[in-house]
C-alpha positions as CSV (number, residue, x, y, z in Angstrom):
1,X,15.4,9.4,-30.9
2,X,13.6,7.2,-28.6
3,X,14.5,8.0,-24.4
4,X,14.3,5.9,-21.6
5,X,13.3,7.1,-18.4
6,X,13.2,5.5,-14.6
7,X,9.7,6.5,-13.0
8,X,10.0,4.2,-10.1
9,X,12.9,3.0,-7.7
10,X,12.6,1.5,-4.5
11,X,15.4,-0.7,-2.1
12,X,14.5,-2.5,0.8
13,X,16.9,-2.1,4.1
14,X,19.9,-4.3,3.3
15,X,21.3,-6.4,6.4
16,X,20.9,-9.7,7.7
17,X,17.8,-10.9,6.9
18,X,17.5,-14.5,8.7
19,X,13.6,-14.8,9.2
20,X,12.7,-12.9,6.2
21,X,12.2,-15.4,3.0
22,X,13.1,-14.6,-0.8
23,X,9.3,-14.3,-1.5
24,X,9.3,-11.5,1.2
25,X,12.2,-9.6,0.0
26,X,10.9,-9.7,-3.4
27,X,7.1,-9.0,-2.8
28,X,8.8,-5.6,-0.5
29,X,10.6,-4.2,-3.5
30,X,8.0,-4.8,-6.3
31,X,5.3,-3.4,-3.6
32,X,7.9,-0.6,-3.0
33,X,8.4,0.2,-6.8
34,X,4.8,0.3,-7.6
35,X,4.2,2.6,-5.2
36,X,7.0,4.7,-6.3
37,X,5.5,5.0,-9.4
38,X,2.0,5.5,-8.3
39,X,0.7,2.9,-9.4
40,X,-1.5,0.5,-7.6
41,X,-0.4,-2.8,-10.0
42,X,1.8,-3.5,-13.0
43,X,-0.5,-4.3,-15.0
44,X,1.2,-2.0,-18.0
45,X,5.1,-4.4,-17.6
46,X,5.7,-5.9,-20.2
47,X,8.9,-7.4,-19.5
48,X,10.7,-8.5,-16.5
49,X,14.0,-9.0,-15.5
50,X,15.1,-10.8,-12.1
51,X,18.7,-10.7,-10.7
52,X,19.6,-13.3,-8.3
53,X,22.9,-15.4,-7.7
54,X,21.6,-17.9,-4.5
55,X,19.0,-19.5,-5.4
56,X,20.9,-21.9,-6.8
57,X,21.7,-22.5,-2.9
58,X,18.2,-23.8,-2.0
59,X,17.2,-26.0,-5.2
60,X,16.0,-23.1,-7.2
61,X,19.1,-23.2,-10.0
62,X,16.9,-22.2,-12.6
63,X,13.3,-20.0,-13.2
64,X,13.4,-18.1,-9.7
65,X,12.4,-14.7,-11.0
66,X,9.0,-17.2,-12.4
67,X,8.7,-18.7,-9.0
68,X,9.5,-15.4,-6.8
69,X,6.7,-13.5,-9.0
70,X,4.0,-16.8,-9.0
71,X,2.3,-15.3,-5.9
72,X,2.2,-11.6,-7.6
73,X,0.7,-12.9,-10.3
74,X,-2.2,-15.2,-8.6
75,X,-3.0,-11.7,-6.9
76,X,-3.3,-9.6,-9.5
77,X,-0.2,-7.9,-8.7
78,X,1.9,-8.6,-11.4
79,X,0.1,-9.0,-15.2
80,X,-0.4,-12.9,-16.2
81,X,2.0,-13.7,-19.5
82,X,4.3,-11.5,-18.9
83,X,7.9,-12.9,-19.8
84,X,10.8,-13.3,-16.5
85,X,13.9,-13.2,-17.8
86,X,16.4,-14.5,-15.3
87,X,20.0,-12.7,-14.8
88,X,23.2,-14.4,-12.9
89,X,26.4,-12.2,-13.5
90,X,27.9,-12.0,-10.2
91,X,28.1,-8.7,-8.7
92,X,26.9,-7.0,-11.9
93,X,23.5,-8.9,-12.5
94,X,21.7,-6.3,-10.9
95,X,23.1,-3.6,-13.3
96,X,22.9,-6.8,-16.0
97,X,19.3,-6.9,-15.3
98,X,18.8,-2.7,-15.8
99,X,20.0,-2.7,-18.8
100,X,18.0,-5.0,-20.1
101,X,15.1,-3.5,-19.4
102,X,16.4,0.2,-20.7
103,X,17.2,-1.6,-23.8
104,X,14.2,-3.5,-24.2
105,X,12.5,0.6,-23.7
106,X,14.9,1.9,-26.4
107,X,13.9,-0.9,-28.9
108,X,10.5,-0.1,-28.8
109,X,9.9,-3.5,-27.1
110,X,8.2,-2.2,-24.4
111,X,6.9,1.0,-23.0
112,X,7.5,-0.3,-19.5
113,X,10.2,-2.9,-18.3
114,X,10.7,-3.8,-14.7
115,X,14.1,-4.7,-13.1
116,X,15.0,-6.2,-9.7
117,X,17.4,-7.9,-7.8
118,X,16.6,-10.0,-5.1
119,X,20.1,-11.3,-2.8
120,X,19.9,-13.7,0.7
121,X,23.3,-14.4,1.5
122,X,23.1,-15.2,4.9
123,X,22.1,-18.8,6.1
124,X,22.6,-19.7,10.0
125,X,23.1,-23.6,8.8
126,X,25.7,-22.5,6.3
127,X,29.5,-23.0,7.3
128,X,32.2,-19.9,6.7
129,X,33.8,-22.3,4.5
130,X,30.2,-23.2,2.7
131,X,29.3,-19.2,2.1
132,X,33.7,-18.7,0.5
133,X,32.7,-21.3,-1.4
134,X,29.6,-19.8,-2.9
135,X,31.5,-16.6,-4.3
136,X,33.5,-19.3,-6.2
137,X,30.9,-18.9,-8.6
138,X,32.6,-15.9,-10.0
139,X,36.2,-17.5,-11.1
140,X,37.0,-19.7,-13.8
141,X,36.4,-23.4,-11.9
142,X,37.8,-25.5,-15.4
143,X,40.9,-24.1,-15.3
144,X,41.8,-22.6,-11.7
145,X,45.9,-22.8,-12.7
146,X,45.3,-20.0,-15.0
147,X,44.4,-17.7,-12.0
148,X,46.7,-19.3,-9.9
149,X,49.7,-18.8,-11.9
150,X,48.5,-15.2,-12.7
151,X,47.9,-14.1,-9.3
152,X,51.2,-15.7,-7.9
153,X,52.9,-13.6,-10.7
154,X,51.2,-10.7,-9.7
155,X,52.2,-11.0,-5.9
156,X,55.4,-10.9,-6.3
157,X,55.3,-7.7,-8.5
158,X,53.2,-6.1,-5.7
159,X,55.3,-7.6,-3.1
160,X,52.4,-9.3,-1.7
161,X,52.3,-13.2,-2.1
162,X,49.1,-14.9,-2.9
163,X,47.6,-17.1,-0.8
164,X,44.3,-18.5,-0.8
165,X,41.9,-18.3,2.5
166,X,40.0,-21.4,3.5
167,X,37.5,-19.4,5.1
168,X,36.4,-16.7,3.4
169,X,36.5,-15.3,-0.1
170,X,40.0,-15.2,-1.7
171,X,38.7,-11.7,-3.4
172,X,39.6,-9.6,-0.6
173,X,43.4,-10.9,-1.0
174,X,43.3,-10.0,-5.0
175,X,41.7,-6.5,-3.9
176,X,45.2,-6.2,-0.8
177,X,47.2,-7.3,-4.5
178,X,46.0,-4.5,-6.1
179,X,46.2,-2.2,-3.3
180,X,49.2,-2.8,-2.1
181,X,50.6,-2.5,-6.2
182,X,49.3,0.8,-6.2
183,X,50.7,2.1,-3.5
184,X,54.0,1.0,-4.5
185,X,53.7,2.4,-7.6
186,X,51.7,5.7,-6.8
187,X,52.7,6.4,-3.2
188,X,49.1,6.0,-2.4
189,X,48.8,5.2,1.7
190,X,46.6,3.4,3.9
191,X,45.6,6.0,5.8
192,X,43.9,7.4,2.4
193,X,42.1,4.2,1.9
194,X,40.8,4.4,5.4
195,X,39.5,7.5,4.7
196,X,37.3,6.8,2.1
197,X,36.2,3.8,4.3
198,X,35.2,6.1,7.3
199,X,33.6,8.8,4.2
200,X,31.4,5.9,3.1
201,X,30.6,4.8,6.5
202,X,29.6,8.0,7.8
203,X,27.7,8.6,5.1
204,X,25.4,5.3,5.8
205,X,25.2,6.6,9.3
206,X,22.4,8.9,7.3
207,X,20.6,6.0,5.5
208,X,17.8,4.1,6.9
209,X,18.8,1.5,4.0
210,X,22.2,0.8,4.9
211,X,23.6,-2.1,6.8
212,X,26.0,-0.7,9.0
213,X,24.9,2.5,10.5
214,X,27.3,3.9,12.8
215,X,30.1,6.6,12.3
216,X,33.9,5.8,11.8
217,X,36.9,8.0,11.8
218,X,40.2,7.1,9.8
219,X,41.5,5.9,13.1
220,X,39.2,3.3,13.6
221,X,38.9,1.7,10.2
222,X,42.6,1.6,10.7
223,X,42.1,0.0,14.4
224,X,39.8,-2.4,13.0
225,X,41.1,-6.2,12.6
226,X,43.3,-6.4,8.9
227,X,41.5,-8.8,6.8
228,X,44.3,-8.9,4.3
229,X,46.8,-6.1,4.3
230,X,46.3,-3.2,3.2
231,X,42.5,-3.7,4.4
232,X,41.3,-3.9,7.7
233,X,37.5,-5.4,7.9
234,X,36.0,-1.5,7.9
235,X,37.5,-1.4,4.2
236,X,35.8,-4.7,2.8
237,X,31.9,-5.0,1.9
238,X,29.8,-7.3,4.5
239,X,27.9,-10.1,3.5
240,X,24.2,-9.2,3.7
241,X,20.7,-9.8,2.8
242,X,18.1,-7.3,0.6
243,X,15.9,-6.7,-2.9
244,X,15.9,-3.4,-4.8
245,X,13.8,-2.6,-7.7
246,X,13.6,-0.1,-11.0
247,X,10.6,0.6,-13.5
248,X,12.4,1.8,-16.8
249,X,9.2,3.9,-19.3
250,X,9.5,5.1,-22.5
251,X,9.0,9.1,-22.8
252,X,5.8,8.2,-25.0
253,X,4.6,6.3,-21.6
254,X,6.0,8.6,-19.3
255,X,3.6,11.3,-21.2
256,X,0.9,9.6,-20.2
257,X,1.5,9.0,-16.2
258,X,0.6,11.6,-13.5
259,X,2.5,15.2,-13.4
260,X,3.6,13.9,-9.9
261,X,5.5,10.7,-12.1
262,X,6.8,13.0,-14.7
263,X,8.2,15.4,-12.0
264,X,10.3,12.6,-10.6
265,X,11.4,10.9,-13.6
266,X,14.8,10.3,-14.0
267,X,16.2,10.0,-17.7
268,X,18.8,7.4,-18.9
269,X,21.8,9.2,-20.4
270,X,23.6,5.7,-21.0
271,X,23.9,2.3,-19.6
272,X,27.6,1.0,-21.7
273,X,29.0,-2.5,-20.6
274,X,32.5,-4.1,-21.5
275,X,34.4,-7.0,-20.8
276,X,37.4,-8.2,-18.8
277,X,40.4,-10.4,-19.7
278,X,43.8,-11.3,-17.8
279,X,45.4,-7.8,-17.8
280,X,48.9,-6.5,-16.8
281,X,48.8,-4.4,-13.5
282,X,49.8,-1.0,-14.9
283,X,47.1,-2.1,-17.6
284,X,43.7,0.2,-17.6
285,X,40.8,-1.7,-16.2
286,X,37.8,-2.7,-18.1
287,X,36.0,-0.1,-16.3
288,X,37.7,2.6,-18.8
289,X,36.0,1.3,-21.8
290,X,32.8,1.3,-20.0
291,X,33.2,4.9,-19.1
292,X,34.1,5.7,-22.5
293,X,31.3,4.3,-24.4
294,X,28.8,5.9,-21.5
295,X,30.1,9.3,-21.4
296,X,30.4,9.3,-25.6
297,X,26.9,8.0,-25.7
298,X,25.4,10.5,-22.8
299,X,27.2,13.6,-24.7
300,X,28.6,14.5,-21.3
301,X,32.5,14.7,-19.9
302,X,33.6,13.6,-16.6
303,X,34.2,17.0,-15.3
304,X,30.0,17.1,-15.8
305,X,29.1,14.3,-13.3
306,X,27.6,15.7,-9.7
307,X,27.5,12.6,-7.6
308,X,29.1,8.9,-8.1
309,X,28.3,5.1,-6.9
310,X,31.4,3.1,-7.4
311,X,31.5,-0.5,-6.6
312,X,33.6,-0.7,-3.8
313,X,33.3,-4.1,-2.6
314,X,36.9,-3.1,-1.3
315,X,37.5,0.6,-0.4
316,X,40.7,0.8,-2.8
317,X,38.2,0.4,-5.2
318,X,36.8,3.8,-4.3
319,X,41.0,4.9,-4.9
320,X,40.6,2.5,-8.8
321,X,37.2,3.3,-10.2
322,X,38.1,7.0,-9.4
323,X,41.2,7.1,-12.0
324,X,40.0,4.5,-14.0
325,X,35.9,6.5,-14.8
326,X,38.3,10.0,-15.6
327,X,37.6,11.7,-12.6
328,X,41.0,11.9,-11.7
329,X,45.1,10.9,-13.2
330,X,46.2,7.4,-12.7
331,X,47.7,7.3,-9.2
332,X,45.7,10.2,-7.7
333,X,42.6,8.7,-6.4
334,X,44.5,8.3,-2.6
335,X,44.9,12.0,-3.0
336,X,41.4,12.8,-4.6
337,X,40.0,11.2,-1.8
338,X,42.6,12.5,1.1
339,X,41.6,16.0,0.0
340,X,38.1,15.7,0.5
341,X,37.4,16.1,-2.6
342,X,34.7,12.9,-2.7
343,X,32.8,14.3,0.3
344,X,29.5,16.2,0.5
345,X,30.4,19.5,-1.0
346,X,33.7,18.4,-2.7
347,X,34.0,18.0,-6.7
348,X,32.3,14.5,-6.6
349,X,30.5,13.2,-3.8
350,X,31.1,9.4,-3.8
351,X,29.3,6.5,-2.7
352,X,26.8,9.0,-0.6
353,X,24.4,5.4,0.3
354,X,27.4,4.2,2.3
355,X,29.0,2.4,-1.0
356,X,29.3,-2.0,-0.7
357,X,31.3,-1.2,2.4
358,X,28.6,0.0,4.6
359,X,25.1,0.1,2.8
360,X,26.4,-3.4,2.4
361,X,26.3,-6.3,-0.8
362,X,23.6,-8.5,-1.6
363,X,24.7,-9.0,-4.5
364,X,22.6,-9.3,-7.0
365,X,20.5,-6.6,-5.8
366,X,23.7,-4.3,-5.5
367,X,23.3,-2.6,-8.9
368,X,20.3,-1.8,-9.0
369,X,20.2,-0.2,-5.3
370,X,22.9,2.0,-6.6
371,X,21.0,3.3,-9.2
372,X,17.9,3.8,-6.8
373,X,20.4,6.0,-4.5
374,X,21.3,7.7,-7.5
375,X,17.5,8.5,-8.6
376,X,17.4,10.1,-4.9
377,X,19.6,12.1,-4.9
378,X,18.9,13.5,-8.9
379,X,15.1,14.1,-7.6
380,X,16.6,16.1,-4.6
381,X,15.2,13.7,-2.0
382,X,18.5,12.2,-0.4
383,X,18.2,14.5,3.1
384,X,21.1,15.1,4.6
385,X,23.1,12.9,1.9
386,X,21.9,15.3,-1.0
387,X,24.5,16.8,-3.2
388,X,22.8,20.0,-4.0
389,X,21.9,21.1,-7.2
390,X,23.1,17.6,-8.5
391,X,22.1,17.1,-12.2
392,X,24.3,14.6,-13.8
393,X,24.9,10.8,-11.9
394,X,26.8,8.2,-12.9
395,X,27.0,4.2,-11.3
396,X,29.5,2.1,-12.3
397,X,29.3,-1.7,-11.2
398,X,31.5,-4.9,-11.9
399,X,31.1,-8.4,-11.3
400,X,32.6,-12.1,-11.5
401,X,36.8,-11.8,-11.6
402,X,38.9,-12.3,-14.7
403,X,42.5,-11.6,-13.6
404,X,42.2,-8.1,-11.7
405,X,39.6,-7.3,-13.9
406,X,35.3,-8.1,-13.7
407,X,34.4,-10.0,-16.1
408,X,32.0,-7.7,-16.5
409,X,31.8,-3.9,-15.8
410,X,28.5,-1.3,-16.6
411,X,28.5,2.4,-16.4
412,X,25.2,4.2,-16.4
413,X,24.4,7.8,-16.4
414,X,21.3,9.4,-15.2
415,X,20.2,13.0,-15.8
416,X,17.5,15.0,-13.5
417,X,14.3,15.0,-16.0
């Protein structure tokens, strides 16, 4: 059976990025995953795939992995005739982009596929206003009532009406929906989703990648200023700048690189997708089916997973992807989490980068960062984030909305070589 391995990963720092061009980030993380794999060019890629949802923003709407690379190529960097395939799938084009290039491994397409995302979401000229408007990318825009209607619907079963912000994303306020549900249904508390905001945060204190590098107690993310209740600002991912980077071999290539590469390779287990659709509240979540598929295809269980990156563009979604992945019953992710049972040295350390919340969200390099923290931590190199001993890891990452579900969802599991 043929096996797919990762043999390079690299992620630049994410944070805001003003005088730093998407040429730079995207020259940083190819550099960065070449020299993660040893190699001094990529001259062996054979395919390419790019993940990028802004480019859009500054004329580029179309061919910007082409353009980003033009200058890699003129060097020598990057080979000459090599194809650029192009990914935009909101907050999941990163993981979009790996899994192309694992699949284009396991089909025998190519012995060596590169992914990356590249993400500047920052832009001093750019209004509040202009940026909400740029994650409007991600909804239905031909027929808005659809949402509208659903969403009203669903606020008054949460006891949360719907409103929608003029100056910042709306997402944050479907995010408070489904908070706020599930603590009416489950009992869960905010105090519980703070503390897996301050978890992640303190975590990030210990990465030199992440955006936000301070240390937070449950107070504080409480104490911090309510974006839209349940969540206060500490519980919601910033907006933020950064590139990240994967080279996916096949185990014939991976015979043939260095012991050094070999010893670090990380192999694929699964990389399982599904879609979203309007669903009822006390409805499972796309992310289930995902899960499913992944842990089927990997031959593992849930109970087998060491460490965990969960999207948590919200901290409830730390709560969510916790029940919905089979790590926990429906309803006791607040308690999964209040027990410290998420933290280093508990049953499943989550989100050790600092999750979306605090390593922060550029967002189409957001999957595939996940899976380079993952790859760190499975080659025992995560300092004093490592989960000892961790063998098995699993990433799950959504993006675009459908309802209160992604319109897209990935799960991916890796396995120490």
């Amino acid at each position: 059976m043929a096996e797919a391995y990762i043999i390079g990963a690299f992620s630049t720092t994410f944070g805001k990025k003003m005088d730093q061009s998407y040429k730079a980030l995207t020259r940083e993380a190819y550099a960065g995953v070449l020299r993660d794999a040893e190699m001094s060019d990529g001259q062996d890629i054979a395919c390419s795939w790019f993940s990028n949802n802004t480019l859009y923003r500054n004329g580029q709407a179309s061919i910007g992995g082409q353009v980003m690379f033009t200058p890699l190529v003129r060097e020598g960097l990057f080979p000459e005739h090599v194809g650029m395939i192009n990914v935009h799938n909101g907050c999941g084009s990163g993981s979009s982009a790996f899994r192309g290039a694992y699949l284009d491994v396991l089909s025998g397409q190519a012995p060596l596929s590169l992914a990356i995302g590249v993400e500047k979401m920052l832009d001093a000229n750019r209004s509040a206003e202009e940026t909400a408007e740029m994650f409007m990318g991600g909804i239905d825009r031909f027929d808005p009532e659809e949402w509208q209607v659903y969403y009203r619907a669903a606020g008054e079963q949460a006891q949360k009406p719907f409103v929608v912000p003029k100056d910042r994303s709306m997402f944050m306020d479907t995010y408070a929906m489904q908070a706020a549900w599930h603590m009416h249904r489950y009992g869960t508390t905010q105090h519980q989703l703070a503390i897996a905001a301050a978890k992640s945060h303190n975590f990030a204190a210990e990465n030199e990648r992440a955006q936000y590098r301070f240390t937070l107690t449950p107070e504080q993310v409480l104490e911090d200023r309510e974006v839209s209740f349940p969540l206060t600002r500490a519980m919601c991912a910033p907006l933020g700048d950064g590139a990240a980077a994967l080279l996916v071999a096949s185990g014939e290539y991976l015979r043939h690189c260095p012991p050094s590469v070999q010893e670090r390779a990380v192999r694929i287990g699964a990389c399982e997708m599904s879609g979203g659709k309007y669903r009822a509240l006390d409805e499972p979540g796309l992310t289930r089916y995902a899960a499913q598929r992944a842990f089927t295809r990997a031959g593992v269980t849930p109970a087998d997973i060491d460490v965990a990156e969960v999207h948590d563009a919200s901290s409830f979604s730390e709560i969510y992807q916790l029940e919905m992945l089979g790590f926990c019953p429906e309803g006791q992710g607040g308690r999964f989490i209040e027990e410290g049972r998420a933290h280093l040295g508990g049953d499943l350390p989550l989100n050790t980068s600092g999750g979306l919340v605090s390593k922060g969200h550029p967002v189409g390099a957001t999957g595939v960062s996940m899976l380079c923290e993952l790859v760190e931590q499975l080659r025992g190199e995560a300092g004093t984030r490592q989960v000892e001993g961790a063998r098995l890891a699993l990433a799950e990452n959504g993006g675009g909305v459908i309802g209160f579900d992604e319109a897209v969802a990935f799960v991916t599991i890796l396995e120490r070589s």
